[in-house]
DRENTIDO-466235 format. One record per residue: chain; x, y, z of N, C-alpha, C, O in turn; residue number from 1. Coordinates in steps of 0.1 Angstrom, whole numbers. Layout:
BEGIN
SITE   chaine      nu      nv      nw     cau     cav     caw      cu      cv      cw      ou      ov      ow   num
SITE        A       X       Y       Z       X       Y       Z       X       Y       Z       X       Y       Z   NUM
...
This chain:
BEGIN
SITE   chaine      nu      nv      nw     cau     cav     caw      cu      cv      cw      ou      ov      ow   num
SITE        A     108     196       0     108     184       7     117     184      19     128     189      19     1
SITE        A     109     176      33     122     176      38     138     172      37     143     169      26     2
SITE        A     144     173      46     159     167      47     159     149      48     167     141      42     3
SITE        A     151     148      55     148     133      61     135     126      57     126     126      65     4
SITE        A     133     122      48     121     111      41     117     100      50     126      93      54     5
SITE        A     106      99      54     105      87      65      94      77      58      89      68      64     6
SITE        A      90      80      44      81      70      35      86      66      21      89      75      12     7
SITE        A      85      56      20      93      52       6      85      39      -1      80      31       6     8
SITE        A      85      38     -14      79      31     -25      86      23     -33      91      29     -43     9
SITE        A      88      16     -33     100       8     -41      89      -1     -51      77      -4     -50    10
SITE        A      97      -3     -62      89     -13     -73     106     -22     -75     116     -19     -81    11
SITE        A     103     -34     -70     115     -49     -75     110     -57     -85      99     -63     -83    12
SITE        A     114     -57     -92     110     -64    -108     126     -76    -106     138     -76    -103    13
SITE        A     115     -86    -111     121     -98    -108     116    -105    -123     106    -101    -128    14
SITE        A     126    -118    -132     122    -126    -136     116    -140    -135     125    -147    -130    15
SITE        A     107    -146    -136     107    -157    -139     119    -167    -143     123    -170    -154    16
SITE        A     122    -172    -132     132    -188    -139     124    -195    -150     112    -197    -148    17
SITE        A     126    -197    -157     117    -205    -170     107    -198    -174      97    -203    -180    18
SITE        A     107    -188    -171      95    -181    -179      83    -178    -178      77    -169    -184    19
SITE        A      78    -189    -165      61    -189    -161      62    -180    -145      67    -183    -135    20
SITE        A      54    -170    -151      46    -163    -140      40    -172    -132      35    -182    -137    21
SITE        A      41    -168    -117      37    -173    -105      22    -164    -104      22    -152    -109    22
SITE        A      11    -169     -99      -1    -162     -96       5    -156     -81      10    -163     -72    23
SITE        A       2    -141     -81       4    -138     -70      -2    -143     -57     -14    -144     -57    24
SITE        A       6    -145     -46       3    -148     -34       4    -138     -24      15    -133     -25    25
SITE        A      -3    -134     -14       0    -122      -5      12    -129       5      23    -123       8    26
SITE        A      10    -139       8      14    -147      19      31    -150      18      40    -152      26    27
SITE        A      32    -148       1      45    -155      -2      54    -140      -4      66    -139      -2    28
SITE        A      49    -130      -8      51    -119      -9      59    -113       1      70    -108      -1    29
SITE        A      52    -113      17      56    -113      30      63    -119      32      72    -112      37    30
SITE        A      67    -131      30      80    -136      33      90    -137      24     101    -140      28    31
SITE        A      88    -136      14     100    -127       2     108    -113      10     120    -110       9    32
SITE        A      99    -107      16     105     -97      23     113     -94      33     123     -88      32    33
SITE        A     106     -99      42     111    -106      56     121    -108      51     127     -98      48    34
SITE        A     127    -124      47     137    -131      44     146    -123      42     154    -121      51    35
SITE        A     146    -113      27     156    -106      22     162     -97      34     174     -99      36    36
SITE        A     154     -87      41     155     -82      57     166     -92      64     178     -91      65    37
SITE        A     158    -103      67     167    -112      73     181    -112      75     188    -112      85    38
SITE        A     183    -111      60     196    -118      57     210    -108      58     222    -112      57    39
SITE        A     205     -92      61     212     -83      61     207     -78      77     216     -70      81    40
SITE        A     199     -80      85     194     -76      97     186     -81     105     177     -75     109    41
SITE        A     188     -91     108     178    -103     111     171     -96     126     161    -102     129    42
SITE        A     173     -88     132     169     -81     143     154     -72     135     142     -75     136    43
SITE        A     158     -66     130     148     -59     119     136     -70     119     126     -67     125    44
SITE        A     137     -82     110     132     -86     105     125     -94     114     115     -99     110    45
SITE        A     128     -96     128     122    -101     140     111     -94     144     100     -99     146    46
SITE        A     117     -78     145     105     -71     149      94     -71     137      83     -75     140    47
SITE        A      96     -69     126      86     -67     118      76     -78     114      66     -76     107    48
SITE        A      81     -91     121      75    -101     119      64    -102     134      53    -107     135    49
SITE        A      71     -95     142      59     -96     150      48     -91     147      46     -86     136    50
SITE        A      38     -91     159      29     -89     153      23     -75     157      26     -71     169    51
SITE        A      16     -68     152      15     -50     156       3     -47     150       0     -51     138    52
SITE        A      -5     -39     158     -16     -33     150     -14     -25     137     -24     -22     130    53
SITE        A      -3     -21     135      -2     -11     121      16     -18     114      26     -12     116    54
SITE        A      16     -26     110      27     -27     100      35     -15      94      30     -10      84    55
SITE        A      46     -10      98      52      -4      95      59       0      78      68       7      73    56
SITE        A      48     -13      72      55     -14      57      41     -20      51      31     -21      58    57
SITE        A      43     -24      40      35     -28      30      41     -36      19      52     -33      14    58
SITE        A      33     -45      14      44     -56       6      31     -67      -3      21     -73      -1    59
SITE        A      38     -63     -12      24     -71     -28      25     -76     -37      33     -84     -32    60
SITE        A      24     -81     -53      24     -84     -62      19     -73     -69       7     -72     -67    61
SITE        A      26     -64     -79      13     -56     -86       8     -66     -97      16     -76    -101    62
SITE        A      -5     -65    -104      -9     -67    -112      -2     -69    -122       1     -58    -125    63
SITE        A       4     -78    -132      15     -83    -146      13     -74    -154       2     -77    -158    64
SITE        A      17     -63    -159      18     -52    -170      28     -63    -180      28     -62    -192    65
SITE        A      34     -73    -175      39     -78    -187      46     -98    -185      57    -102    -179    66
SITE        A      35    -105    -191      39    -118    -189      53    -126    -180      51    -133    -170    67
SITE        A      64    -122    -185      76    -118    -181      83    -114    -170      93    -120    -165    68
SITE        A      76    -102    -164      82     -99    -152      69     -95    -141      58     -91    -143    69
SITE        A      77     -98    -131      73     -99    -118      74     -89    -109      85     -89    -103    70
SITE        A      64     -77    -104      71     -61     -97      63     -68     -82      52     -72     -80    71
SITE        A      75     -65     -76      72     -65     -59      70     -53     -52      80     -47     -49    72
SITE        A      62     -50     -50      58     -33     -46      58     -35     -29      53     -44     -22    73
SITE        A      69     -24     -25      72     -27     -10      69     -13      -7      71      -5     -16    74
SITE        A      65      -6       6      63       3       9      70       7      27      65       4      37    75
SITE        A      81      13      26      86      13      38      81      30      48      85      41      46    76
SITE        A      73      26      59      66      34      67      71      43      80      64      50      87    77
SITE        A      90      42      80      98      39      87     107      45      84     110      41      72    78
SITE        A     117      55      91     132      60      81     137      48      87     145      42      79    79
SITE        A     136      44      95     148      32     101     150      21      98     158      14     104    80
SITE        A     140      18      84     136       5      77     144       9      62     145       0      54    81
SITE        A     149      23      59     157      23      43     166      13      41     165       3      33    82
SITE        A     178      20      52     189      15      54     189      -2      48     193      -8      38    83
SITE        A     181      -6      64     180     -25      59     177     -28      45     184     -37      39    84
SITE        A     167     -20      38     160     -26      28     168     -25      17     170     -34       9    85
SITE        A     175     -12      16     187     -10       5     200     -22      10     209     -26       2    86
SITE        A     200     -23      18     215     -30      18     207     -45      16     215     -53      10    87
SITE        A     194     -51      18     192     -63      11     194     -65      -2     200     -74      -9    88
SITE        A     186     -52      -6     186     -54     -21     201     -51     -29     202     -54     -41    89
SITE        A     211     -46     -22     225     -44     -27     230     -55     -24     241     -55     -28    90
SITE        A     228     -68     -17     235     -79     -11     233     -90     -24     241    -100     -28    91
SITE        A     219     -84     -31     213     -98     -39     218     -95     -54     219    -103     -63    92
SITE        A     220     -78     -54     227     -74     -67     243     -77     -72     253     -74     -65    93
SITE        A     244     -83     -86     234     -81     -97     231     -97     -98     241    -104     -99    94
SITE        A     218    -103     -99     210    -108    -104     210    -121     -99     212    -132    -103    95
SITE        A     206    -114     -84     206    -125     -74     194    -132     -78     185    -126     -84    96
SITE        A     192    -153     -72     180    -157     -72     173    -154     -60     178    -154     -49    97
SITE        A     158    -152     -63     150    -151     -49     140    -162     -52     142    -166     -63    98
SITE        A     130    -167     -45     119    -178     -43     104    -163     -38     104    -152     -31    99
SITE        A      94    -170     -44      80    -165     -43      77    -174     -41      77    -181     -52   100
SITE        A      72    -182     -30      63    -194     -29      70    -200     -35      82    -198     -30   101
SITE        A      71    -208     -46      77    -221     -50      82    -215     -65      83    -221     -76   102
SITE        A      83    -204     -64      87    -200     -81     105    -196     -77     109    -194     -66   103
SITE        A     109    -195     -84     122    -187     -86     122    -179     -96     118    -182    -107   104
SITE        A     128    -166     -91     132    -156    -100     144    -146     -97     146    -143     -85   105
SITE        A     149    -142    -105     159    -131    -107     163    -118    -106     164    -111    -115   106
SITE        A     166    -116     -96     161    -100     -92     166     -91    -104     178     -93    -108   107
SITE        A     159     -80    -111     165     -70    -122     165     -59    -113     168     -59    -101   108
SITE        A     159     -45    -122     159     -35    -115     151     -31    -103     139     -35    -103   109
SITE        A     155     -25     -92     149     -19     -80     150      -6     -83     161       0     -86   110
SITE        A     135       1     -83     130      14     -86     123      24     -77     112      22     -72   111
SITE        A     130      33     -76     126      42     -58     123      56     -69     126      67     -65   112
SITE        A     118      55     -78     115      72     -84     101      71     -87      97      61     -93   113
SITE        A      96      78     -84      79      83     -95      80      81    -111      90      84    -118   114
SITE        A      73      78    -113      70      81    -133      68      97    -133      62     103    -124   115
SITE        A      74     102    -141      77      95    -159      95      88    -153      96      76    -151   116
SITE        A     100      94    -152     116      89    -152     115      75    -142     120      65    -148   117
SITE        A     111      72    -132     106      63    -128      98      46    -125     100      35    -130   118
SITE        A      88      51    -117      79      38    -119      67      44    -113      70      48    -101   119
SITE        A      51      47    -118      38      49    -111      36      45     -95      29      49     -86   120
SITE        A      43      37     -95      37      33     -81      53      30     -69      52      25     -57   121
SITE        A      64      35     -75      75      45     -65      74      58     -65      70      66     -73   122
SITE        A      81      59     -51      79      72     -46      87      74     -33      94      65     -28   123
SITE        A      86      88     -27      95      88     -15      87     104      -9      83     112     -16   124
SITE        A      88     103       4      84     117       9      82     119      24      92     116      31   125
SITE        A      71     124      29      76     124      45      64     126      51      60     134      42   126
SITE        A      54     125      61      43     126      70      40     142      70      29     147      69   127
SITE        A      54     148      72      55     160      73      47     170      61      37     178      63   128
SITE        A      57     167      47      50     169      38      44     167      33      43     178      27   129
SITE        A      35     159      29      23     153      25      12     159      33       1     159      28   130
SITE        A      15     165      45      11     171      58       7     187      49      -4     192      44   131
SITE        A      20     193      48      19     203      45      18     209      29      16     220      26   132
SITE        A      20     201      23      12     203       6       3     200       3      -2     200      -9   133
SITE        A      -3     195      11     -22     191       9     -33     202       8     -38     208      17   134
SITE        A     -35     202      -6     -44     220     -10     -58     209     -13     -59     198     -18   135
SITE        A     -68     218      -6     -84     211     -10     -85     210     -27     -78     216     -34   136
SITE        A     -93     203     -32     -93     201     -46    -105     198     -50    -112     199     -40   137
SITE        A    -112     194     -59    -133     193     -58    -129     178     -65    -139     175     -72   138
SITE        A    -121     171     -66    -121     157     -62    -108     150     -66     -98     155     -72   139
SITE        A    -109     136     -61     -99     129     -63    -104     112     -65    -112     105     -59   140
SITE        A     -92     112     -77     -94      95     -77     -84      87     -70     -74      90     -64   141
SITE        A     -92      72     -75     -80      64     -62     -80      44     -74     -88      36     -80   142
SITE        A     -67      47     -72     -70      29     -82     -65      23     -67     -59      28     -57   143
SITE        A     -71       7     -70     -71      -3     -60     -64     -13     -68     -70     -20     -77   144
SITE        A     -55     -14     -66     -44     -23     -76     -47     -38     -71     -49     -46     -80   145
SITE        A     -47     -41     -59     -50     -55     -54     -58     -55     -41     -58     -47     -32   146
SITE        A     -67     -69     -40     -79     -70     -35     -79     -63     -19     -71     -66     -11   147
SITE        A     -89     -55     -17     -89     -43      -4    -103     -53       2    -113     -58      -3   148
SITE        A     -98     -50      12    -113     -49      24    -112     -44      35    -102     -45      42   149
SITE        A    -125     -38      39    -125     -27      50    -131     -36      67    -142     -41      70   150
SITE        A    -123     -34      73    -126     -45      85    -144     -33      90    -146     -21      89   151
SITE        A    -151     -42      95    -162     -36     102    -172     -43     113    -183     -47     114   152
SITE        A    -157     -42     121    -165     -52     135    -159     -67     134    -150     -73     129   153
SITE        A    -167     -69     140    -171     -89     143    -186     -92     143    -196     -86     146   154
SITE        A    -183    -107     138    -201    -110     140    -208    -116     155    -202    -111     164   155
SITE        A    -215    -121     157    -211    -126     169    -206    -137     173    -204    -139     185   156
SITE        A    -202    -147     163    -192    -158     163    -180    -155     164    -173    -165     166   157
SITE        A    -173    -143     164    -159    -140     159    -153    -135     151    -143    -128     152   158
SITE        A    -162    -140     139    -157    -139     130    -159    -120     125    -167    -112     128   159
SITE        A    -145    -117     114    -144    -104     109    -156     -99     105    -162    -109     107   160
SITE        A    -165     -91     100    -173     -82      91    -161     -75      80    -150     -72      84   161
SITE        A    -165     -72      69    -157     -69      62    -168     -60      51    -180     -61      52   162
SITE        A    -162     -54      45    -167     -45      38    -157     -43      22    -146     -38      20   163
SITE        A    -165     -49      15    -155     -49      -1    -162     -42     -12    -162     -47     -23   164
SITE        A    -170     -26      -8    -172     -18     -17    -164      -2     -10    -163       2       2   165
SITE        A    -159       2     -21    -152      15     -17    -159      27     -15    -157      36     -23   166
SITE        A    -167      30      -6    -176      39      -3    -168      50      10    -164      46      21   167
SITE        A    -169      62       6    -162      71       7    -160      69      24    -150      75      27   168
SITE        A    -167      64      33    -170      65      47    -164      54      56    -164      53      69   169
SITE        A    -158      42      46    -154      32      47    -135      35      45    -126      30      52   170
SITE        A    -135      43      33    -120      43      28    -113      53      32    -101      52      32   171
SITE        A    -120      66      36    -109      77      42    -106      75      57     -94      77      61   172
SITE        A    -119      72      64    -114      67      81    -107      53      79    -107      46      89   173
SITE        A    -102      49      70    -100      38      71     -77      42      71     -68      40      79   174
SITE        A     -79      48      61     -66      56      61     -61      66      73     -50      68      79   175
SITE        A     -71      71      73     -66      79      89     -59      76     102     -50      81     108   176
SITE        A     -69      60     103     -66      53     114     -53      50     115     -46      51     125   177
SITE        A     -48      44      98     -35      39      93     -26      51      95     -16      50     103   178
SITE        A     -28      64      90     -20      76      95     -16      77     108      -5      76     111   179
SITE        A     -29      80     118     -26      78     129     -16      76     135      -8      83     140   180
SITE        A     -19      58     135      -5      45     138       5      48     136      14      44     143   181
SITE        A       7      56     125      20      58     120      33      69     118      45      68     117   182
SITE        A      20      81     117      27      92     120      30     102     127      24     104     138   183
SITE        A      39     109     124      46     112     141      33     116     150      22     114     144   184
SITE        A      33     121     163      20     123     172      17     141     172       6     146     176   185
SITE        A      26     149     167      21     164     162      10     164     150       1     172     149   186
SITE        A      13     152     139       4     153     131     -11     146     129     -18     147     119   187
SITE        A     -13     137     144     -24     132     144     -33     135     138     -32     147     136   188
SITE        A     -44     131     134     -56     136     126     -70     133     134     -72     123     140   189
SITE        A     -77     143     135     -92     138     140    -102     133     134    -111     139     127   190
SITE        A    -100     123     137    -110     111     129    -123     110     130    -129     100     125   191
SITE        A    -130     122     137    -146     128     136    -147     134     128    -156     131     120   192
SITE        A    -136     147     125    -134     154     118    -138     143      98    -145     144      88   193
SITE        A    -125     135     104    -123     130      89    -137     121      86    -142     122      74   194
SITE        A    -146     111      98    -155     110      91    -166     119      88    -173     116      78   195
SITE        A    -168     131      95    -179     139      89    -176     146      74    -185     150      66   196
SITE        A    -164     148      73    -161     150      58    -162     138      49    -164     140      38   197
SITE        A    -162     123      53    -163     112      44    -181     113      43    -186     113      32   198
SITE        A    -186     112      50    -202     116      46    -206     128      40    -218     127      37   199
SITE        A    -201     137      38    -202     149      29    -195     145      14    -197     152       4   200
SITE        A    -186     128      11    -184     129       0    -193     118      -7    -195     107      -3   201
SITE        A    -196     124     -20    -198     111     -33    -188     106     -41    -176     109     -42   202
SITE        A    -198      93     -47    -187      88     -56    -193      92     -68    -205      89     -70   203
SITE        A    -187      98     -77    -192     105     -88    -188      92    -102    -192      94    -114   204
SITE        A    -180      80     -98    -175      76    -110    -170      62    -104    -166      63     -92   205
SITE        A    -170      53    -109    -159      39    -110    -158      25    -115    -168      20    -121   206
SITE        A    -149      20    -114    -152       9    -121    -149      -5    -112    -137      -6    -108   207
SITE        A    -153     -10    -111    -143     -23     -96    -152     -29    -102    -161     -25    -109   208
SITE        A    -148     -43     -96    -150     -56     -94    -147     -64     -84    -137     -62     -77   209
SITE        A    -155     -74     -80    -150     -80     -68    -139     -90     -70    -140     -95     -82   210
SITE        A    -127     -95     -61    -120    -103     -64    -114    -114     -52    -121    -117     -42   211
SITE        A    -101    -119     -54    -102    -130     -42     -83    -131     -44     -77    -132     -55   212
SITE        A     -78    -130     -32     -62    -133     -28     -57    -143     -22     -63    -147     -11   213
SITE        A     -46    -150     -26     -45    -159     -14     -37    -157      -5     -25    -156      -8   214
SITE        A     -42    -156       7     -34    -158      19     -27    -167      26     -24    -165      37   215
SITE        A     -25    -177      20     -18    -193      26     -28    -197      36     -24    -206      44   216
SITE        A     -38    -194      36     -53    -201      44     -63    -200      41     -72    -199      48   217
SITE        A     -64    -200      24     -74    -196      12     -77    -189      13     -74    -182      23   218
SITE        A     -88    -182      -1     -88    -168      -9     -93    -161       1    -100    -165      10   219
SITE        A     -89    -150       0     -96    -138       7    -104    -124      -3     -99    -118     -12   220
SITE        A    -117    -124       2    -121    -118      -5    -121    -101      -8    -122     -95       2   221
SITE        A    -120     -95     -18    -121     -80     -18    -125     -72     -27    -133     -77     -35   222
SITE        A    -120     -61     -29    -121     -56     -45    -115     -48     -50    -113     -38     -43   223
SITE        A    -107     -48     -65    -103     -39     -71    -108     -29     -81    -120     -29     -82   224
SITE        A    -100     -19     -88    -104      -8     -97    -105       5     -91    -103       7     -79   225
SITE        A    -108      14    -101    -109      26     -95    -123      34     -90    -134      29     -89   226
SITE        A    -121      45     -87    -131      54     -78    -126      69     -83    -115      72     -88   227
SITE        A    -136      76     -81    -136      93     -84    -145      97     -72    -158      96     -72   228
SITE        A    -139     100     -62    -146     112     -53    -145     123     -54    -135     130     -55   229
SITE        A    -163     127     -53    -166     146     -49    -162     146     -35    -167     140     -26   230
SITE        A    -151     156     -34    -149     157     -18    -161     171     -17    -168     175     -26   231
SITE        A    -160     175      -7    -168     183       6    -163     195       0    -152     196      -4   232
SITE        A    -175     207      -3    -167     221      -3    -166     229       4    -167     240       1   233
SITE        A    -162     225      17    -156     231      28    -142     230      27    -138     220      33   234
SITE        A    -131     239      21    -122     238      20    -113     231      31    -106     222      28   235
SITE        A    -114     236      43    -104     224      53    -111     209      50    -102     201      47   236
SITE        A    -120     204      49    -123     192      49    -119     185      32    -112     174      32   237
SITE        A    -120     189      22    -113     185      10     -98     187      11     -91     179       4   238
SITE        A     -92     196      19     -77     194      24     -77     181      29     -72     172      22   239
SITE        A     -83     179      39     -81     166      45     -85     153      41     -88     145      50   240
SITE        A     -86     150      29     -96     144      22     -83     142      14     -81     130      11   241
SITE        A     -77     149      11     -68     153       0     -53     145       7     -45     139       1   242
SITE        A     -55     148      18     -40     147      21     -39     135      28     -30     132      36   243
SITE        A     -53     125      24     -52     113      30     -49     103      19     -43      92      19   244
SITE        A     -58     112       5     -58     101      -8     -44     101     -10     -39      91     -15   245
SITE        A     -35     117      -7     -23     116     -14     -11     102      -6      -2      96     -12   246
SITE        A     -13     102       6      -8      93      15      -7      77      15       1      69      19   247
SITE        A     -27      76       6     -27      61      -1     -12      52      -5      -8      41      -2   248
SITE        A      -7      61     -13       4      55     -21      12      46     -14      15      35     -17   249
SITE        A      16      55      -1      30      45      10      17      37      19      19      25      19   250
SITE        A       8      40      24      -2      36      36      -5      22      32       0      12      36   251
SITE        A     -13      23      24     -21      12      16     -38      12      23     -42      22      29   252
SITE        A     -47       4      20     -61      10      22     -61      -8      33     -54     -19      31   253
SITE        A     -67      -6      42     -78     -16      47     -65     -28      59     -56     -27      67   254
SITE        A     -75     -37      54     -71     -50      60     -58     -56      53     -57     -56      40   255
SITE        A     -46     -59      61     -35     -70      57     -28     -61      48     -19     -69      46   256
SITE        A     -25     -54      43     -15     -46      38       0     -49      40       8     -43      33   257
SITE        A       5     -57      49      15     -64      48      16     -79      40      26     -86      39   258
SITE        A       3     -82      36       6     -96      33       2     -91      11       4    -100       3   259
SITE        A      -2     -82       8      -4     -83      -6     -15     -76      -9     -19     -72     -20   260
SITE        A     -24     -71       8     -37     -65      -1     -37     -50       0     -26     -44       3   261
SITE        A     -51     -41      -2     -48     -28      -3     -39     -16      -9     -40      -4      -7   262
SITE        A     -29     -26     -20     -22     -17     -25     -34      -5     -35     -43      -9     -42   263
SITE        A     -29      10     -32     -39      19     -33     -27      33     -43     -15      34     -45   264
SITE        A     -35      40     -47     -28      50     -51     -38      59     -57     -50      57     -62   265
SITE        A     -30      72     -56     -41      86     -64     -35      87     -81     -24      88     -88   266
SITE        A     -47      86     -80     -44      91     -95     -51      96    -105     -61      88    -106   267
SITE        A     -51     106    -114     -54     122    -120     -64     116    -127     -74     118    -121   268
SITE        A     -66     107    -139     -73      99    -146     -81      87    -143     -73      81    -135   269
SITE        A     -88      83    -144    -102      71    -139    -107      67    -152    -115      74    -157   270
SITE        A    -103      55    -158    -106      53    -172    -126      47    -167    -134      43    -176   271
């Protein structure tokens, strides 16, 4: 790995004040963040509130694995964003109160490792590498932890097109683009390239459902669960295929990925 990590995955596990789970909000999530930013770097947290075609971070509710507690999955896209984010979360330790929308809770552990020792959905690594350990493979899966959609156009009123099935031609250019934005400009990707390999893939397997988030301007629609793609047996093209699903994890998939949606990740198994 490199010397210098410029992507990182954090899982903040928070309690409930009295005990009742808040239904996750994307909207309140975002500014859970922000704020914390704020309060250690308020410069930071100006820029990141502006507004930008590619969000430099990612910020969500995962799904409740347990009544009780609360995991805030933050994804920082930025080495210049560690620094702030750790000295927030050291400002609020030990067992500072935070607000989610109108809930209060308790900050416990903040988790920056992979599972097993870890947490599934922390992590840390670099554009670079992810770059250069991406070996072709004859497929990969992908779980969609919270509601994704794939922007596609406008109608002619204005309004978005959106796309809420994960079809292979929709979800890898869709990450690319997010690569792109984001990483350094030696590792750009070509995104003809990447879609003529997303049309060379199937979906061999999955399970989703459609679902709905709130954005603080009612539900938004999308969908969760998993997927199993056959990538392309053209070895460079399942590389690249490869080294976009592995990327999912810090990127996130689609539309609003700073406010709660698109949290995405690879993973070995597809129940």
């Amino acid at each position: 790995m490199s010397d210098f990590p410029d992507l990182y995955a954090f899982v903040v596990q928070m309690r409930p004040v009295g005990g009742l789970s808040p239904r996750p909000q994307g909207h309140a999530a975002q500014a859970l963040f922000l704020d914390l930013v704020r309060q250690v770097a308020p410069d930071v947290s100006a820029a990141l509130h502006a507004e930008a075609q590619s969000k430099p971070y990612t910020v969500g509710v995962l799904p409740g694995r347990h009544r009780e507690l609360i995991e805030l999955r933050v994804s920082l896209l930025h080495s210049g964003l560690f620094q702030p984010f750790v000295q927030a979360m050291l400002h609020q330790m030990p067992g500072g109160e935070l607000r989610l929308g109108q809930s209060r809770l308790v900050l416990g552990d903040v988790i920056g490792t992979p599972a097993p020792q870890g947490h599934p959905w922390a992590g840390y690594g670099s554009f670079t590498d992810l770059h250069i350990r991406a070996a072709p493979t004859h497929s990969v899966g992908l779980e969609f932890a919270s509601a994704t959609a794939i922007g596609q156009g406008s109608r002619p009123d204005g309004r978005q097109r959106l796309s809420i099935l994960p079809t292979p031609d929709t979800i890898f250019p869709s990450l690319a683009r997010r690569w792109n934005d984001l990483a350094p400009p030696e590792l750009t990707l070509d995104l003809d390239q990447v879609r003529a390999a997303s049309l060379d893939t199937l979906v061999t397997r999955h399970r989703i459902e459609s679902t709905d988030i709130n954005l603080g301007k009612g539900p938004q629609k999308g969908f969760v669960g998993s997927v199993v793609y056959e990538l392309p047996t053209d070895p460079e093209q399942s590389r690249l295929l490869t080294l976009l699903a592995d990327a999912a994890l810090f990127l996130g998939v689609g539309m609003k990925t700073a406010r709660g949606m698109g949290m995405c990740r690879r993973v070995r198994d597809v129940g």
